[in-house]
N, C-alpha and C positions, 0 to 999 in steps of 0.2 A: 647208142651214142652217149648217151647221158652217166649206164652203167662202167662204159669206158672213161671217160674222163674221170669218171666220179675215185674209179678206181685207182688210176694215174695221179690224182691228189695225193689219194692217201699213201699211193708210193715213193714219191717227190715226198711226204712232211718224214715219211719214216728216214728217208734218205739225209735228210737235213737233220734230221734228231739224231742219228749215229754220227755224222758230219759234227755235229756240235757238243757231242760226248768225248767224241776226238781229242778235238782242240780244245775242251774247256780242262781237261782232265790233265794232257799234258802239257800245257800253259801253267797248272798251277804246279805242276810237278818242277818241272823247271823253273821256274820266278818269270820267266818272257811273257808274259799277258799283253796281247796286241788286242784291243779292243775290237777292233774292225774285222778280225776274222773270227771272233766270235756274234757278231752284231748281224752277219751274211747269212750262217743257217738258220740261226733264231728267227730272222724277219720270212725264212723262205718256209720256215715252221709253221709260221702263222700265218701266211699268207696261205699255203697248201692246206691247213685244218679249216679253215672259214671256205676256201673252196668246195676240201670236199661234203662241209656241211649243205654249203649252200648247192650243191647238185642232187644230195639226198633230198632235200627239201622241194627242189623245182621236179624231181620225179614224181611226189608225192602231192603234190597241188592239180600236179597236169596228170594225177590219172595214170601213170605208167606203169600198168603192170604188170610187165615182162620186168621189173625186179620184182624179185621174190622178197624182200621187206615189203614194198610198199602194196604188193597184191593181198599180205598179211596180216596188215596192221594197219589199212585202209579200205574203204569204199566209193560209191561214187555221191552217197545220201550222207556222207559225212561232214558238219557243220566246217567250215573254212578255218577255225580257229584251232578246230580241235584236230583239222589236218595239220596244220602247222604242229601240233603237239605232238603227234605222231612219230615226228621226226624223234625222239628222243623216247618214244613209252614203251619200246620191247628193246630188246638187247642191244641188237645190232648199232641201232640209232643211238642208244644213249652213249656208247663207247665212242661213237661220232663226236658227241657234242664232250666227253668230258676230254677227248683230243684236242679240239678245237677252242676250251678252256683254257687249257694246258700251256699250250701254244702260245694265248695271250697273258698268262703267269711267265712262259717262260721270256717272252720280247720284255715285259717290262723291267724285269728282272737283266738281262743282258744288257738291254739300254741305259743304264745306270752302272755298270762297270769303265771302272777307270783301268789306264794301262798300270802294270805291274801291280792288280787287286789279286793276288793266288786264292786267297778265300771266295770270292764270288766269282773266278772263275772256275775253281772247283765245283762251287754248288752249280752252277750253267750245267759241268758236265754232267753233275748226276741227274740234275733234270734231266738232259739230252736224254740220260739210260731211262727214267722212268717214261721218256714219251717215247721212244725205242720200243718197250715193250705195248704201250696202249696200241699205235700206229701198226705193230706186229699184229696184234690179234686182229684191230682189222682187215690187214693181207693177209691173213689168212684164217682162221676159224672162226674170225665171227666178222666178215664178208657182208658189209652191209649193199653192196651191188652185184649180189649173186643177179644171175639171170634163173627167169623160171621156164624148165623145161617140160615140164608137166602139170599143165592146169588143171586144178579139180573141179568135178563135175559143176559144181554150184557155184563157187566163188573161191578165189586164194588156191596156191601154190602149192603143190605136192611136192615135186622134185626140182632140183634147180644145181646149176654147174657154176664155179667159182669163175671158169673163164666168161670174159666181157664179151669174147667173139664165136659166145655156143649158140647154137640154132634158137631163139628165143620163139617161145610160146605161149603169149599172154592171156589171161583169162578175159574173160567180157565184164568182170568184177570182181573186187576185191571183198574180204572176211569184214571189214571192219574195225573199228575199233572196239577194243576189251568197254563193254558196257559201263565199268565201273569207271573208265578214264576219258567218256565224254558224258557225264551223268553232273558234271561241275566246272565251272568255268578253274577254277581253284588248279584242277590239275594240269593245267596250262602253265602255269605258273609255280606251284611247288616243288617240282624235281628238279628243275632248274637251278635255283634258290642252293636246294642242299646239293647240287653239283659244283658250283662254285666256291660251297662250305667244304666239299671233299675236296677237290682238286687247288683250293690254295695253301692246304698244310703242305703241299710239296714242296715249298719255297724254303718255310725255316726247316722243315726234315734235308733239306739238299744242303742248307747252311750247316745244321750240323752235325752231320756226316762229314762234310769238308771239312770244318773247324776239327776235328776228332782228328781226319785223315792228314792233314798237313801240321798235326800240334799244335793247336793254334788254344791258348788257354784266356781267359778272358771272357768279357760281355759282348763286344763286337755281334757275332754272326745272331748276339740277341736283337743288339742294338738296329741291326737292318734290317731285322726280318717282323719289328714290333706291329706296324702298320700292316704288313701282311699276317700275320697271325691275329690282328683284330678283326683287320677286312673278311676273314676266313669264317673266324667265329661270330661276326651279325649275319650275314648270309647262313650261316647252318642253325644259329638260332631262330631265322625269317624262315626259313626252313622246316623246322618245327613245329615252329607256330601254325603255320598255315596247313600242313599235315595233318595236326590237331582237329583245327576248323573244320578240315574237307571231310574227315570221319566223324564230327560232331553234325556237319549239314547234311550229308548225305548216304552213311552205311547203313543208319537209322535203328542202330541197337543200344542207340539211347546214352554212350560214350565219344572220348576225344581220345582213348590212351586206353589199349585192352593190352599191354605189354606182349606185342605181336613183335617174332623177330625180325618183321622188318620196321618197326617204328623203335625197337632196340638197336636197330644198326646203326640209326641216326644219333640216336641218343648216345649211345659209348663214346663215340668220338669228340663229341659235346662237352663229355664229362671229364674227360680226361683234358681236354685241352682247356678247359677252364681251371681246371688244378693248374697247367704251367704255363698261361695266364698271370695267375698270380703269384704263384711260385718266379716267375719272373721279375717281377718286381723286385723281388728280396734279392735277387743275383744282381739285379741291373745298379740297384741303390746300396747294398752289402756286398758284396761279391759274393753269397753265401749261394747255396741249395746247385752247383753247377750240375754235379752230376746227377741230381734227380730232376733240373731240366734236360738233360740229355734223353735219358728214359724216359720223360714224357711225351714227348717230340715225336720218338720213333716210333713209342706205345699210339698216339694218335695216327700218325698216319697208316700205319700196322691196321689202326682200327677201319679209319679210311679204305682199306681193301679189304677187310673184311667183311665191313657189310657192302662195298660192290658186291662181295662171293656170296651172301646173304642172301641178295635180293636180286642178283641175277644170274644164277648158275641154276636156280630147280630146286637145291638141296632142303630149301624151306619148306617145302611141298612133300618130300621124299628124298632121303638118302638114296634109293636108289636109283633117280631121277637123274642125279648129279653124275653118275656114271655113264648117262648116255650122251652128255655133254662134253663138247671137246673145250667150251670155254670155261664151264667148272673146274675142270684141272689144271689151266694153264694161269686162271687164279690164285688157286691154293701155293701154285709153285712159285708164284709173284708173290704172295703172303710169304712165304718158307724162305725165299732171299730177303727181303724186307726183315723180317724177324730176326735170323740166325747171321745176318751179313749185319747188321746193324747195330744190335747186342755183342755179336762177338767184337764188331771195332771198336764198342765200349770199353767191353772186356782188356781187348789188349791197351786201348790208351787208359787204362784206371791211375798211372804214374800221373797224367797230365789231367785229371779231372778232380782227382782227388783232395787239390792241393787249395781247397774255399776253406776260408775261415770258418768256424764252428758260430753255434748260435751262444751267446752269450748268457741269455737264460732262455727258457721256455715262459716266460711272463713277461713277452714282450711281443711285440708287431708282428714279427718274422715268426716265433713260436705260433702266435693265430693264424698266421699265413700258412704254414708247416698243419698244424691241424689239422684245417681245412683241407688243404691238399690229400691229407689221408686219408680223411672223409671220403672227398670223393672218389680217388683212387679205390676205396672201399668201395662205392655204392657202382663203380662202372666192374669191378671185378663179380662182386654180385650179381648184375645184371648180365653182364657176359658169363657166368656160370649158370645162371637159369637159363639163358639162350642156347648154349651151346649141349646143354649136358642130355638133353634129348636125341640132337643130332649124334653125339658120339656114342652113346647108348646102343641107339640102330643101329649104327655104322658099323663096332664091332662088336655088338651081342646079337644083335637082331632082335631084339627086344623095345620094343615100344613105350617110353615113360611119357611123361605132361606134367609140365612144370608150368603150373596155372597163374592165374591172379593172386589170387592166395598169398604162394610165395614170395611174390614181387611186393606186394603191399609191406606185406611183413617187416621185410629188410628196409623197403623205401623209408618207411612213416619216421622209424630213432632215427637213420642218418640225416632225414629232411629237417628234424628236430632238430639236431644236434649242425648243422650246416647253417638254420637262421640263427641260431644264437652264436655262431662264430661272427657272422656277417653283422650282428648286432655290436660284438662287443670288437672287432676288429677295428674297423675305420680310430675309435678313441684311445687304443693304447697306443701309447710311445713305443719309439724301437730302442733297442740294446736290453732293456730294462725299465719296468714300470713298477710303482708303489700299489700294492691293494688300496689303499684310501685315495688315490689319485681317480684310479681306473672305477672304483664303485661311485665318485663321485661324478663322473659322467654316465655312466648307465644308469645310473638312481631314475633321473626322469623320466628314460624309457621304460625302463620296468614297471613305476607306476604306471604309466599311459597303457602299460601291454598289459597290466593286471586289472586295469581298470575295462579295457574290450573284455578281458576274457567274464570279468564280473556283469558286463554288457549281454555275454553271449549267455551266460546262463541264468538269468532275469528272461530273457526270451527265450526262453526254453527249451535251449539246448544242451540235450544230453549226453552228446557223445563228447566222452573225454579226447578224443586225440581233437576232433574238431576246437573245442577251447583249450586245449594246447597251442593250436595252430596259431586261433587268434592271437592268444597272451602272445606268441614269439613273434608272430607278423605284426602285431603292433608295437611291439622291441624294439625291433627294427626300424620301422615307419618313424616312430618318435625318436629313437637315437640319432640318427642321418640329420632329419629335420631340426633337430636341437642342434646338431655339429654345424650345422649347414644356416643357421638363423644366429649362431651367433659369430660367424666369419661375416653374412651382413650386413651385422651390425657394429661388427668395427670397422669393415670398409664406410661406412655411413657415416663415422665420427669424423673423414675427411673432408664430409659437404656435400658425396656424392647424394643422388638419388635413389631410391628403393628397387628402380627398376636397373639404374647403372650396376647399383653395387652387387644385385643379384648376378648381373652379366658376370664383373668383373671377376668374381670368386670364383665362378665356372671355369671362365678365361683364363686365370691364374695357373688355375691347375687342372687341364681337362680329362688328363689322365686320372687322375684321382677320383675328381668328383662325377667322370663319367661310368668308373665303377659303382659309387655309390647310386647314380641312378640307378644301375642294373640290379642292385644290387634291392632299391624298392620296387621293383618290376616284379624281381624274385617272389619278396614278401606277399605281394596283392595276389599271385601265381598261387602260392602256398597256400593264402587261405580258401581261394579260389578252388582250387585242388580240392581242400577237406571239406568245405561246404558242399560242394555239388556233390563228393562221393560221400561223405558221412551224417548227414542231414538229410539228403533228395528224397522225396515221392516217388516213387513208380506202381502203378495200378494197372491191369490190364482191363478194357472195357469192355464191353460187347451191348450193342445198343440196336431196336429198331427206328426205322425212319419215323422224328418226330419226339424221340425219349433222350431225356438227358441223367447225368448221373452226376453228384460233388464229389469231385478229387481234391484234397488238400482245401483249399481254398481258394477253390477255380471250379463252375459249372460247367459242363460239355454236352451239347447238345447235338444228334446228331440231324443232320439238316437234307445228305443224301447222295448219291451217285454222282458222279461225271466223267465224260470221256470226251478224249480228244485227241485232235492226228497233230503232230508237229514234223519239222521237217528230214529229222532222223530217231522220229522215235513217234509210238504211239504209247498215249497217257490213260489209265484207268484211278480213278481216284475218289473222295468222300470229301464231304463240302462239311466241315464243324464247324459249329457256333462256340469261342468262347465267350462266358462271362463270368464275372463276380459272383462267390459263391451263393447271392442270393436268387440267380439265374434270371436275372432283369438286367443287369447292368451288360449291355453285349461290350468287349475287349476288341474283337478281331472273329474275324471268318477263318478257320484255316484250313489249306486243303492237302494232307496226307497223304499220297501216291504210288501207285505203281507205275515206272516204265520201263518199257518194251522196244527193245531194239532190233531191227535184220540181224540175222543173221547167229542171232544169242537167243541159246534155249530158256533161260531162265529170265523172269523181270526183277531190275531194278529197284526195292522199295527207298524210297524217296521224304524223310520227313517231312514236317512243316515244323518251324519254332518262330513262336511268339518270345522276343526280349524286353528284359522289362527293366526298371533300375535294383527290384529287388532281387528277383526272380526269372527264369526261363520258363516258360511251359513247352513241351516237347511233345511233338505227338507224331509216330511213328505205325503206317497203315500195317496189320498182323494178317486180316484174311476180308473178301467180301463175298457172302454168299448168295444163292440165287435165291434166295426165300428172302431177302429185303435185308439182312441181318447185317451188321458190321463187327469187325473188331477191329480193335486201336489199344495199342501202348500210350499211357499219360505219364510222362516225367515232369516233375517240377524241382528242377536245379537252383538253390539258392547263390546269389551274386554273382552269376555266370561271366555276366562280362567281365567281372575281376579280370581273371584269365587272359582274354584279350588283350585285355588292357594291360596287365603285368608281363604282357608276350611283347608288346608293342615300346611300354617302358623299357623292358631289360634291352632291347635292340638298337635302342635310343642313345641308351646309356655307353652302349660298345664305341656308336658314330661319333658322340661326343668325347668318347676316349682320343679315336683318329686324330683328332686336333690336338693333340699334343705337341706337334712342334712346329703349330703356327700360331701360339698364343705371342702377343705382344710385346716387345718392349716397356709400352708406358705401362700395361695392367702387372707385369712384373714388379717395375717398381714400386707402384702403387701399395702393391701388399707386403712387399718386402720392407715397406716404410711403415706398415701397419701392425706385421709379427713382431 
């Protein structure tokens, strides 16, 4: 029953997604834009993706399983939330949910079309094609209501037929979940996050394709689509963040970021689209950089399917893996239209893209702007060349390379350098053209503030040079913003307002602006955050009997002894540590470093424990426990750890406070406009 309906959704939305490619497509071809007959598949789009979500989900709460998802990728000892998760942690389900996304990008987006708009209902149409193809793969190759026709001996699904009405044979229990995706509440909530960061660059990549495809020259398909390209990128940077978190609490190898390709598939898209971000700015306020927001655009969501092909076709695991997959190929060919149908209508509109004003020097706003951009566009070609250049290696040498750590740091550390001191010297230059004496006369401050941390960091004795690099620039940063930013309050303040009005009001004024700038010190605390923990940190491995302690860093560890425990889908083996102060009297915290052990998963779970501190992290990560009373433990001690956090939490801050751009006020307009 359930796999039937559940099916018939996802028929009805694909039915309604060709239905509104239709009409959006030649609506704009023609100029006739009748709103109402695009406003009918859209709504039946979205009503059919949340259906067939929500049937995947009620199969998988109740236990059903006679589908071969849910007999998979579930149990019957599995925590209630982490079933909910389920719905979206292997393939099948997550193509669910980034449909059912989709569907809600695509209603709001048609709801907001006027009769006779050819440019947004062109982009309707091409959304229509791109949830055509999502909706496809679910009817067919990636069948998240397959029935299971042959249950394995123990638990989960051997064989299973695509039709809804084949002789179903469900098992007595389901595999479970992958150990690593109910081991943290965190992954309930992370994929999701970066699925609504993927599936919202559909909006401005359908805007401009259409602006390309109907000539359409101008800021326009910018101008609509600025709130959805922010809304995209705080979701994939919340996204990140918490990714981060969930590998720093719980893989337990003493990291947040091993440049693993699929913690690069989130990241490229990130990168890129922050370049045209702000590359936008300069087209929306100059009409300059058009055609390299074009190729931005299509480079992100290009990215966007790439790392779906990433992280859900196998090929991360094994090139040859991805061949025995029928959703890995039907990926790569959705990349291969995306790419080559994209570029080329570049290609052929270059008469109509072409024709932006030039930049009038390189020592002005738009030149930092442009920079930057290159920057990153640099640092995500980088990263997508480390990521890829193994897989294509295999693919057609047969040959085996690893493109490590190592590499990735290498390139990251100048670009990340060379990134905060744009973002430093960015926000205080004038646009068309600036004076050097103007432009050193506003970074003068920050420079001392930043030369003065890094004279801070090496008084305290730190000696790695990129580390007080980091500093000197992140405090660049921190005090340029803050000096930009303390003295716009203080001439709102010359009007009578309040310290607290006038902070509002400057926000207010401009929240595009100065909501980059927050992101923009998110970054910086991120940065040094980053160098500290990796070029500073402790790590010691211990081995201790019950009763013996050892000083790490400047942190005592005692080992105190055993524990085990049953919980309700997992059994715990673990060691009880005393920290203290290195004088081994002062106790901090107990912490207890773990293994768990889940049905049905051959291997355990190791599980840190971390003490946070305001200076410091201490990390402790269980290595082995033997029968002869023995322990070993990993000790990392991370310096300013929550920076991180916290610069995850600001830069995301900074994106929302962007959103408000154009609901700032009348009276705070004029207020400052009486003030410049």
């Amino acid at each position: 029953m359930i796999a039937a309906v559940g099916l018939l959704c996802v028929l009805i939305a694909l039915g309604a997604a060709g239905i509104l490619s239709w009409r959006g497509l030649a609506a704009a071809r023609s100029g006739e834009v009748n709103r109402k007959l695009l406003i009918q598949p859209a709504a039946v789009l979205l009503i059919a993706g949340i259906a067939a979500f929500f049937w995947l989900e009620l199969a998988i709460v109740s236990h059903d399983f006679s589908i071969k998802y849910v007999a998979n990728t579930t149990s019957r000892d599995t925590p209630f939330i982490f079933l909910l998760a389920s719905g979206w942690a292997a393939l099948e389900g997550s193509i669910v949910l980034w449909g059912m996304l989709l569907g809600g990008f695509v209603w709001f987006v048609v709801r907001r079309i006027r009769d006779g708009d050819r440019l947004a209902a062109g982009a309707a149409g091409i959304m229509g094609l791109v949830a055509v193809f999502w909706f496809g793969l679910m009817a067919t190759v990636a069948n998240p209501f397959e029935i299971c026709t042959a249950p394995a001996v123990d638990a989960g699904c051997n064989g299973s037929s695509w039709s809804p009405l084949a002789a179903a044979m469900a098992p007595l229990d389901g595999r479970g979940a992958n150990p690593l995706l109910q081991n943290h509440i965190l992954m309930a909530v992370h994929p999701p996050l970066l699925y609504v960061g993927y599936v919202g660059f559909t909006v401005p990549f359908a805007f401009a394709i259409a602006a390309l495809w109907l000539r359409q020259t101008g800021s326009r398909w910018l101008e609509v689509t600025h709130r959805w390209s922010l809304i995209s990128w705080v979701f994939l940077t919340v996204g990140i963040l918490l990714g981060a978190w969930w590998s720093y609490e719980v893989l337990g190898w003493g990291g947040y970021w091993a440049w693993d390709p699929v913690e690069n598939a989130a990241l490229l898209p990130w990168l890129v689209a922050t370049a045209f971000i702000h590359s936008a700015v300069v087209q929306r306020k100059r009409g300059m950089l058009q055609a390299w927001n074009i190729v931005l655009v299509i480079s992100t969501f290009a990215l966007t399917v790439l790392g779906t092909f990433l992280t859900r076709s196998g090929v991360i695991f094994s090139v040859h893996s991805f061949t025995q997959s029928a959703v890995g190929p039907a990926l790569l060919w959705f990349l291969g239209i995306v790419v080559v149908g994209g570029f080329g209508l570049f290609a052929a509109r270059a008469d109509v893209v072409g024709s932006s004003p030039r930049l009038d020097s390189l020592a002005s706003r738009e030149g930092v702007f442009l920079a930057n951009n290159l920057l990153l566009t640099l640092f995500a070609f980088t990263v997508l060349l480390g990521t890829m250049l193994p897989l294509l290696v295999e693919a057609f040498a047969g040959n085996q390379v690893t493109v490590g750590r190592p590499f990735f740091d290498r390139a990251a550390i100048p670009l990340s350098f060379a990134l905060l001191l744009a973002m430093g010297i960015g926000p205080v230059v004038p646009y068309r053209s600036a004076r050097g004496e103007i432009v050193w006369e506003r970074i003068r401050p920050g420079l001392v503030f930043g030369l003065g941390a890094g004279a801070l960091a090496v008084v305290g004795a730190v000696r790695s040079v990129p580390v007080v690099i980091a500093v000197i620039l992140g405090g660049f940063v921190v005090a340029t913003i803050m000096r930009h930013y303390l003295m716009r309050v203080v001439a709102v303040r010359r009007t009578g307002v309040g310290w607290l009005g006038a902070a509002g009001r400057v926000i207010n004024h401009e929240p595009s602006y100065w909501g980059g700038q927050i992101s923009h010190l998110g970054l910086a605390l991120a940065a040094v955050a980053i160098a500290t923990s990796s070029g500073i940190a402790v790590r010691q491995s211990v081995t201790l009997a019950a009763g013996e302690s050892m000083v790490v860093d400047e942190y005592c560890v005692e080992y105190l002894g055993p524990f085990t425990r049953v919980e309700a889908n997992r059994s715990v083996t673990g060691v009880e540590v005393a920290l203290m102060r290195a004088d081994c009297s002062t106790p901090l915290k107990v912490m207890q470093p773990r293994l768990n052990r889940y049905p049905h998963a051959d291997q355990a779970v190791a599980t840190p424990d971390v003490r946070t501190g305001f200076v410091d992290d201490v990390y402790l990560s269980l290595s082995s426990l033997t029968s002869g009373g023995t322990v070993s433990f990993d000790v990392f001690v991370f310096p300013l750890m929550w920076f991180l956090w916290l610069g995850g939490i600001v830069t995301a801050l900074g994106g929302s406070i962007a959103l408000r751009a154009g609901r700032r006020t009348r009276e705070s307009a004029v207020e400052l406009s009486n003030v410049a």
